[in-house]
Each structure stands twice: as C-alpha cells, then as structure tokens.
C-alpha positions as CSV (number, residue, x, y, z in Angstrom):
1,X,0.0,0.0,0.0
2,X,1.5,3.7,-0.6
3,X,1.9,6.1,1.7
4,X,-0.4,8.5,-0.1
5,X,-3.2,5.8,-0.5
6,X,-3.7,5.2,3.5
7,X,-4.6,9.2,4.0
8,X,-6.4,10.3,1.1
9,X,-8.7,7.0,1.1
10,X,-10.2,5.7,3.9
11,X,-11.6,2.5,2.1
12,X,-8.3,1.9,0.9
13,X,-6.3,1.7,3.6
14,X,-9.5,-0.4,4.8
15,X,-9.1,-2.8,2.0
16,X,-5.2,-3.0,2.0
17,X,-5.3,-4.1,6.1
18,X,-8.0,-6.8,4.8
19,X,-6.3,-8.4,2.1
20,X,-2.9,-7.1,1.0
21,X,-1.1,-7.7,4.8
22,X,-2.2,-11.0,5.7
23,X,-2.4,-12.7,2.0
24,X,1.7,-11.2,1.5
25,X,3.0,-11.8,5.1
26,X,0.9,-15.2,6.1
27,X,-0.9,-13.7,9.3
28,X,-4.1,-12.3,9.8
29,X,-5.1,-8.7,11.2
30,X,-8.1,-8.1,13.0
31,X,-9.6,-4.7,11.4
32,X,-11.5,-3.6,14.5
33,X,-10.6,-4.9,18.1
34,X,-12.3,-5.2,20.8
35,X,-13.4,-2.6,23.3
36,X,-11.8,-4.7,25.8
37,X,-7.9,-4.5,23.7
38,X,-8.4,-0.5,23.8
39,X,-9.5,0.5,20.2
40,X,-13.0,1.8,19.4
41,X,-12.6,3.1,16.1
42,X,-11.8,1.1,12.7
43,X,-8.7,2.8,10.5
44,X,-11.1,4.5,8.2
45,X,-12.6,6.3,11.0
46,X,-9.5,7.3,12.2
47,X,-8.0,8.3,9.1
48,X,-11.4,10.6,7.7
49,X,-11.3,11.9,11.8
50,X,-7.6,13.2,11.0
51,X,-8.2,14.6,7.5
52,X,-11.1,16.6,8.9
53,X,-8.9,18.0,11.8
54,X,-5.9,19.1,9.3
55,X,-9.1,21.0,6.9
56,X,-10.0,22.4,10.4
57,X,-6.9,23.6,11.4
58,X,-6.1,25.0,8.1
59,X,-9.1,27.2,8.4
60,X,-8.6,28.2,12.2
61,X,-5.1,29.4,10.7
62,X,-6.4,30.4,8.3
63,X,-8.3,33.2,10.5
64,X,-5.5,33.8,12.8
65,X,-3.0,35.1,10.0
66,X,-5.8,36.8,7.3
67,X,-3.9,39.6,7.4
68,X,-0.4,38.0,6.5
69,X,-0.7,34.5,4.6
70,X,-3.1,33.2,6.2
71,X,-5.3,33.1,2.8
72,X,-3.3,30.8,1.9
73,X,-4.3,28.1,4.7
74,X,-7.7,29.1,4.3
75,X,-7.8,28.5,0.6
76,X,-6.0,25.0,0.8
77,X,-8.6,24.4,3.7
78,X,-11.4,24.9,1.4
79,X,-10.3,22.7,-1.6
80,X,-9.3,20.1,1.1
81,X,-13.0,20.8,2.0
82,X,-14.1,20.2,-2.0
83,X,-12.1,17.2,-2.9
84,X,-13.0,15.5,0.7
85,X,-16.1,13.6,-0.7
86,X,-13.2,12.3,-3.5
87,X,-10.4,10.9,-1.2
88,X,-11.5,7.5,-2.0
89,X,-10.5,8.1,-5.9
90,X,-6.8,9.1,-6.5
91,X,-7.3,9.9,-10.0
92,X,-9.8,12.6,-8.7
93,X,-8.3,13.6,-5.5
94,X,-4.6,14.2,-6.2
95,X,-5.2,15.8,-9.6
96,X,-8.2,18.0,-8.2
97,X,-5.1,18.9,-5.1
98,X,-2.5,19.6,-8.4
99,X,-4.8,21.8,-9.7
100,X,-5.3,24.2,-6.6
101,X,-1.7,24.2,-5.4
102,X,-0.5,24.7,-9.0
103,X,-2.2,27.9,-9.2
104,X,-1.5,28.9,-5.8
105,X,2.3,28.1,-6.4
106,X,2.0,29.7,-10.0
107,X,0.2,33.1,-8.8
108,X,2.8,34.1,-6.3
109,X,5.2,33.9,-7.9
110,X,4.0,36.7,-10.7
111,X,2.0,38.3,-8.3
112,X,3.9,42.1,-7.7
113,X,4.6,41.6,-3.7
114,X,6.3,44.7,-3.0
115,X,6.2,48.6,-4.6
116,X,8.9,51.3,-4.0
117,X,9.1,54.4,-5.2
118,X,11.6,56.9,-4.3
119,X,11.7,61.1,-4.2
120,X,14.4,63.3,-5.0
121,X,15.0,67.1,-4.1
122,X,17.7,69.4,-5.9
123,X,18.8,71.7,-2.7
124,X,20.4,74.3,-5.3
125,X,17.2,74.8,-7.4
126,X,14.4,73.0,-4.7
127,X,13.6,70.9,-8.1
128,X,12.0,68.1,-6.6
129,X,11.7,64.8,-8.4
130,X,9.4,61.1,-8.2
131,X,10.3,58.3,-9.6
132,X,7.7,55.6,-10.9
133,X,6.3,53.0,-8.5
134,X,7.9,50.2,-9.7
135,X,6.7,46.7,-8.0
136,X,8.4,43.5,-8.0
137,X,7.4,39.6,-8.1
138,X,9.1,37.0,-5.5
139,X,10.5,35.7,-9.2
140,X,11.8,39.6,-10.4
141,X,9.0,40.7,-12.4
142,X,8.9,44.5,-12.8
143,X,5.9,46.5,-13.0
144,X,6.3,50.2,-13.0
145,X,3.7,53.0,-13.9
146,X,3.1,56.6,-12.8
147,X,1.3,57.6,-9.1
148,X,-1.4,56.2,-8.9
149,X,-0.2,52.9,-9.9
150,X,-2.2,49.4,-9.1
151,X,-0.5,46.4,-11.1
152,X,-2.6,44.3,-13.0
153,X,-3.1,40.8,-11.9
154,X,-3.7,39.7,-15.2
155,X,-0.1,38.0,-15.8
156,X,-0.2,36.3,-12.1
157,X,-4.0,34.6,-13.0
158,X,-2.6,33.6,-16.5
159,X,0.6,31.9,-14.5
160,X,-1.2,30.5,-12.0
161,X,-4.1,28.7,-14.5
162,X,-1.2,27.4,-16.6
163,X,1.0,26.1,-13.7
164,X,-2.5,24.5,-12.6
165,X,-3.6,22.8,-15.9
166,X,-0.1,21.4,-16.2
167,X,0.2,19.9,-12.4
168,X,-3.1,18.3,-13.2
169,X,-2.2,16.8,-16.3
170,X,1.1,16.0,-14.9
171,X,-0.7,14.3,-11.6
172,X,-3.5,12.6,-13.4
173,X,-1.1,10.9,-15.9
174,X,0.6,9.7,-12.8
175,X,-2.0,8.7,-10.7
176,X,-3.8,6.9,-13.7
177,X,-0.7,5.1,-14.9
178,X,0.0,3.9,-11.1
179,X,-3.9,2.6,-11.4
180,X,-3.1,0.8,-14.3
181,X,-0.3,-1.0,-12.8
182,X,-2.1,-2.0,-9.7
183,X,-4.5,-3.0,-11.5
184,X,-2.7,-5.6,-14.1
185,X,-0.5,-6.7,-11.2
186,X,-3.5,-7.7,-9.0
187,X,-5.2,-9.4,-12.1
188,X,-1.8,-11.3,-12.2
C-alpha cells in the first residue's frame, strides 16, 4: 500500500489491512478490536477523523493570519473541504489537489509583492523629483507605472491557471498510470 493511499482514502487503507497484509506476510489482522484490547474506532474512521482535523486547522489558521498569509491556509482548507467527498479516488483527489496548489504556487510567484518608489530634491534649485512606482514579483518581475499605480493581476492569473492545468495533467497521468499498474498486477 502507498503512503499516499492510506490518507487520502479511507476505504483503501480499509481494503489494504483486509487483504494485501495477511495474503503477503501469512498472518491475519483483525480490522476492529475489541473494546476490551483498547480501540474503538476502525482505521477508516481514524483516518477521515484526522483529515477533517488538518481541513479544520487550516481554516482556524487560516483566520489567525488573514492579514499575512493566512489566505493561503484558508484557501487549501477549502479545496481540502471540495475534494473531501473524492479521497477514495486518487485519479480525482490528487489531480483535483495539483490543480489548486498549481495555481496557488503559480500566482505568487508573478503576483507584484512589493512597490517602491523613491523622491528626490535638488537643494540648489528646490527641483523636486518622483520616480515611478515600480513593484516586483518573488521571481523579479517588474511592473512600473506613474502615481497612482495598481499592477494588474492579469499575468499572475494567467501563471497561476497554466502552472495549474499542467500539475493536473502531470498528476493525473501519474495517478492513472499507477492505477493501471495496480490493477494488471492484482489481475496477475
């Protein structure tokens, strides 16, 4: 079983505890014990209580740093949120999780983060001077226009959809090619 499979699918990691473990290594493994050996909950219960807990954390950080980056959490929080009723279906799941960090990842990095602009005064003639507002990307993109100057987004959407659309792709080809071995190996 993959590491990925046991928290993004509950039935999975079900399944794999049933069948995979004891058929490979020769011994079988209760799925639920007793009340009396100190375990109430199955794995799948376990595993959707802690996916619920990181989507609610994200969001209570979310909150906490709004002002900051906390967007950030609270955006991840809600496409954990989306893709929850999926987690049983990599080829849904991870792609759908591509897609929203792609364009997170993709939009920062164009986004302008920080503007400067800076004043100069001529003492002999009292000329004074402003130079454009220039802002800067994390990755060095300029953008500089005149006061009042607001840099268009436009470039950091664009970035952000195509570094999206290709983390998709590049996930689902993955996650459906892994399928497709699983799948002829346990029809072997």
């Amino acid at each position: 079983m993959r590491w990925w499979m046991a928290f993004s699918s509950p039935r999975v990691a079900r399944d794999a505890l049933a069948t995979d473990i004891p058929a490979k290594q020769g011994f079988q493994t209760p799925l639920r014990q007793t009340h009396n050996e100190g375990m109430d909950a199955s794995p799948a219960e376990g595993t959707r209580f802690r996916y619920w807990l990181v989507v609610l954390v994200l969001v209570a950080l979310g909150f906490l740093t709004i002002f900051s980056f906390g967007m950030y959490f609270w955006f991840m929080a809600v496409a954990l949120a989306l893709l929850g009723p999926f987690r049983s279906r990599p080829q849904v799941f991870l792609p759908g999780l591509a897609l929203f960090l792609g364009f997170l990842v993709g939009y920062v990095l164009v986004a302008p983060w920080g503007c400067s602009q800076s004043f100069t005064s001529n003492p002999t003639t009292g000329e004074e001077t402003l130079s454009p507002v220039v802002c800067t990307s994390p990755i060095g993109i300029e953008y500089s226009g005149t006061e009042p100057f607001e840099p268009s987004r436009t470039p950091a959407v664009i970035a952000g959809g195509a570094t999206a659309v290709i983390a998709a792709g590049f996930t689902w080809v993955v996650a459906r090619s892994r399928h497709d071995r699983e799948t002829v190996s346990a029809n072997a």
